[in-house]
N, CA, C and O of each residue as an XYZ file, in Angstrom:
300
protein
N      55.639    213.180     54.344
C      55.766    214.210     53.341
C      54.378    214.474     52.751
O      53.635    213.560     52.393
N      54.080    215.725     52.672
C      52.992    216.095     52.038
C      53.294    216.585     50.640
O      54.375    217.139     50.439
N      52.146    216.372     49.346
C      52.506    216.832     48.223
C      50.904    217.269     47.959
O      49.822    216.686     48.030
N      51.503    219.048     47.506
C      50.072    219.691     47.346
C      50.373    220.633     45.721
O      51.493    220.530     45.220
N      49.864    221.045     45.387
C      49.624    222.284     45.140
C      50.461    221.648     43.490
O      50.018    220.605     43.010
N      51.391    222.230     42.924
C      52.400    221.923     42.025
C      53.091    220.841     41.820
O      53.707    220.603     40.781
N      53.036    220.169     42.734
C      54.188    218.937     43.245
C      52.897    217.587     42.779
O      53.267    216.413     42.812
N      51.732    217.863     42.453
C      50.563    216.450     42.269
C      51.491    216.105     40.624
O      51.916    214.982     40.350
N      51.630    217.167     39.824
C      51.405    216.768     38.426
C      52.985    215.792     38.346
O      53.088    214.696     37.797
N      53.677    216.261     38.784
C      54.631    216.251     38.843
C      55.312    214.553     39.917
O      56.283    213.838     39.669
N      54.520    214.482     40.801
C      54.722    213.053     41.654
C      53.518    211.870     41.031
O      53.468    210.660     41.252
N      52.621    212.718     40.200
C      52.238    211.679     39.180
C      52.852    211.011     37.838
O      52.590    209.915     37.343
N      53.695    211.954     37.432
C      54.895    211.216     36.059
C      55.245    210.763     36.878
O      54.559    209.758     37.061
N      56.353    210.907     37.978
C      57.332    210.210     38.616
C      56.406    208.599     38.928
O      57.106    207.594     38.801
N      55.032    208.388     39.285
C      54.052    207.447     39.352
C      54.444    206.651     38.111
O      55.101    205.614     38.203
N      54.117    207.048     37.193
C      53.744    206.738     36.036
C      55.226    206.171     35.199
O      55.294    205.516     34.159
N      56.282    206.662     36.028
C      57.726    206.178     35.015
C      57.441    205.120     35.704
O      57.225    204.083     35.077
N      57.368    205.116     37.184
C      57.963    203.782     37.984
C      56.661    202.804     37.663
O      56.807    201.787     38.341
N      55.689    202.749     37.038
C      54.829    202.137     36.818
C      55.214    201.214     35.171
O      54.767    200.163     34.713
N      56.202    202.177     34.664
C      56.433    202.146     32.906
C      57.340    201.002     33.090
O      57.389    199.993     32.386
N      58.297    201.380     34.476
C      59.793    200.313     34.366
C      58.920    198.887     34.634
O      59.382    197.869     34.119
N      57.501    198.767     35.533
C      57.532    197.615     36.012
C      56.874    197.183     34.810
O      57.608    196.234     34.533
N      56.097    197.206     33.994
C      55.604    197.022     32.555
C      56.279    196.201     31.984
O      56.042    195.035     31.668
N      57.524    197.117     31.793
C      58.882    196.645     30.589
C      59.498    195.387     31.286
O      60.316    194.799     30.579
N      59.289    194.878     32.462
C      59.614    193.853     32.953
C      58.356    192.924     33.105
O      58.730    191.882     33.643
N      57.091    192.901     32.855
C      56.146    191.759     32.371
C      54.911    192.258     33.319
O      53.869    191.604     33.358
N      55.017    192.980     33.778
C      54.608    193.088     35.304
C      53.392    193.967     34.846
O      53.668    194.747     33.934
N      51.811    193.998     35.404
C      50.857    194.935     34.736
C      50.681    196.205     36.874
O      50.989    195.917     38.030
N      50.174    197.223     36.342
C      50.391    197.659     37.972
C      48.799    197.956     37.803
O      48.321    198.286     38.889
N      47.874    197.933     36.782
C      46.285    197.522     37.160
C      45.658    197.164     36.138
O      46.184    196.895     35.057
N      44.212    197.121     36.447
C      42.836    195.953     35.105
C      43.375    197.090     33.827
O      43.691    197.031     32.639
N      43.248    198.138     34.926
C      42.961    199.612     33.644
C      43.932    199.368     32.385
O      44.351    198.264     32.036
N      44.243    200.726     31.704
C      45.249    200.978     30.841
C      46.552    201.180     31.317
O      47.015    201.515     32.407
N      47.075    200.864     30.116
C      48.499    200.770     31.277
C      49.326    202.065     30.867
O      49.243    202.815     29.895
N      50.148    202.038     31.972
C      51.017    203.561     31.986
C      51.335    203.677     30.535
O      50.959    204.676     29.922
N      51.983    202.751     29.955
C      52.728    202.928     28.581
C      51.448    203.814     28.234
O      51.392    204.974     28.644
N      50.396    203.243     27.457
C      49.223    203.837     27.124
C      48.646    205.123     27.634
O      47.957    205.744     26.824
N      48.808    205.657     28.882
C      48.302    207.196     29.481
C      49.521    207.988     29.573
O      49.348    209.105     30.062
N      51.274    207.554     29.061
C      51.950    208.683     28.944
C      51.821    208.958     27.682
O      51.936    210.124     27.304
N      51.528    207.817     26.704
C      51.687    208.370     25.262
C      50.617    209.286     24.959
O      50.785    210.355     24.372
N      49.178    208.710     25.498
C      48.343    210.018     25.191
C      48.490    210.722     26.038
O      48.401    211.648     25.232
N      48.654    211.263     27.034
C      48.570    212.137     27.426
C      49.639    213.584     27.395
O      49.421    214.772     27.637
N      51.256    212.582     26.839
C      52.032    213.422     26.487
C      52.870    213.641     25.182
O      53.886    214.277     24.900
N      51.887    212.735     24.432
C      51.796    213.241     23.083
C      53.434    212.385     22.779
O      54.102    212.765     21.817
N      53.985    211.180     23.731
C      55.364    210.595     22.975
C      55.240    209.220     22.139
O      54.467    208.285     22.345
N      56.336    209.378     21.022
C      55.684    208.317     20.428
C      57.069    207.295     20.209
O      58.198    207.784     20.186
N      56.824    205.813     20.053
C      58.022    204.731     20.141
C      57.608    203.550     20.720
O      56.408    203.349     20.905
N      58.366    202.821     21.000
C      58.275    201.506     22.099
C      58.160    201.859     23.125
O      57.986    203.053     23.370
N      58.252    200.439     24.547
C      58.204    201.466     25.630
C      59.451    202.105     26.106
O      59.363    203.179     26.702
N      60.843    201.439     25.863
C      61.915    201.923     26.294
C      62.569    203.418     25.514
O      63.419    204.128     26.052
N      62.055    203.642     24.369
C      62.038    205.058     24.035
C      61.276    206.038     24.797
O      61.651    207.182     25.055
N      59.877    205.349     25.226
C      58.982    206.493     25.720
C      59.446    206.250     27.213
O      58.739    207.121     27.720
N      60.028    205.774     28.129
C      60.571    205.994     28.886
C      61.481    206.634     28.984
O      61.369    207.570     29.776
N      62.676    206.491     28.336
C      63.609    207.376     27.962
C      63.434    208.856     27.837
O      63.831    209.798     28.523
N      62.765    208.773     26.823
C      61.771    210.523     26.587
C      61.386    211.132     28.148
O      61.827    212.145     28.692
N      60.222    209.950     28.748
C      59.865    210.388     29.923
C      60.800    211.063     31.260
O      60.662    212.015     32.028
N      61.818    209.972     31.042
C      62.894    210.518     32.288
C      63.724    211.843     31.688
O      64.368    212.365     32.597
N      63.866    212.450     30.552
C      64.264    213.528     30.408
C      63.282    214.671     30.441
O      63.793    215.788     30.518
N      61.796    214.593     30.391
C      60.960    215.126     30.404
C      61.092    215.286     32.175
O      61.059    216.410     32.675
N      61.215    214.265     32.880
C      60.857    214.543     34.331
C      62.465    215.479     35.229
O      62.414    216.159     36.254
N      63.655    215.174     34.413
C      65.135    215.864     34.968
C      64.896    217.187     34.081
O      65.851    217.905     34.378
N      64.068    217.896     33.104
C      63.817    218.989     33.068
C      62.484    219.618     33.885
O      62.597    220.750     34.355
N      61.819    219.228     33.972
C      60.683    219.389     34.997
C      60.994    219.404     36.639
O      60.253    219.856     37.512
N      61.958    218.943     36.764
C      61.902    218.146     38.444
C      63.388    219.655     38.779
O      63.358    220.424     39.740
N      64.507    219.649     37.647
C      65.255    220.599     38.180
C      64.769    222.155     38.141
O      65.247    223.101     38.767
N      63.827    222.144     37.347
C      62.909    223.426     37.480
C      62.284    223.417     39.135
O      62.496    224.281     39.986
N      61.759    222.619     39.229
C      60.856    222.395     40.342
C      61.799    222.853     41.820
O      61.305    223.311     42.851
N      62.968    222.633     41.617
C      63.795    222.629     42.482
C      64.276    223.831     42.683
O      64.261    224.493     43.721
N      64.729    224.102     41.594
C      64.788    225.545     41.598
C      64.319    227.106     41.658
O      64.871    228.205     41.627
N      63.033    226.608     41.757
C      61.772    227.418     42.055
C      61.358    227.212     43.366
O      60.703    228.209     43.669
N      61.405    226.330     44.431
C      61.343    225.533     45.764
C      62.703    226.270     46.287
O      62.391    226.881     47.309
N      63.894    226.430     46.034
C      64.731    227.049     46.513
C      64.996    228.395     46.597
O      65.622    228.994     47.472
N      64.190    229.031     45.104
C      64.227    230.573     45.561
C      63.139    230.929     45.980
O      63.072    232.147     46.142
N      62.113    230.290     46.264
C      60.638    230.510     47.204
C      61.219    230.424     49.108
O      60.592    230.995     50.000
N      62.562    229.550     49.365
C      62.913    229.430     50.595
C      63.656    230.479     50.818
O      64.155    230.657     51.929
């Protein structure tokens, strides 16, 4: 599968949740900052991490069914 164009910003949250779940279980996924830390700034959510996950996965099932639906009337 290739991901170009619209589909980067978008398979990067999806990065970034599955990076959030392994967090909330003890787990770091690099040296850097951690996901918790680059969704809150970057998307402006604020809480623990299981709120800002929460937030996140409704942020990504409004984003992702857009996405879909724009991918289907482009076919």
């Amino acid at each position: 599968m290739i991901i170009t164009g619209d589909q980067i910003p978008l398979a990067r949250l999806i990065t970034l949740k599955h990076g959030l779940k392994l967090e909330m279980k003890g787990m770091r996924v690099s040296r850097g900052r951690t996901c918790y830390s680059i969704v809150k700034e970057e998307l402006g959510l604020r809480g623990n991490r299981q709120k800002v996950l929460d937030q996140l996965e409704e942020m990504l099932e409004i984003v992702g069914g857009a996405a879909a639906r724009r991918e289907r009337d482009n076919a």
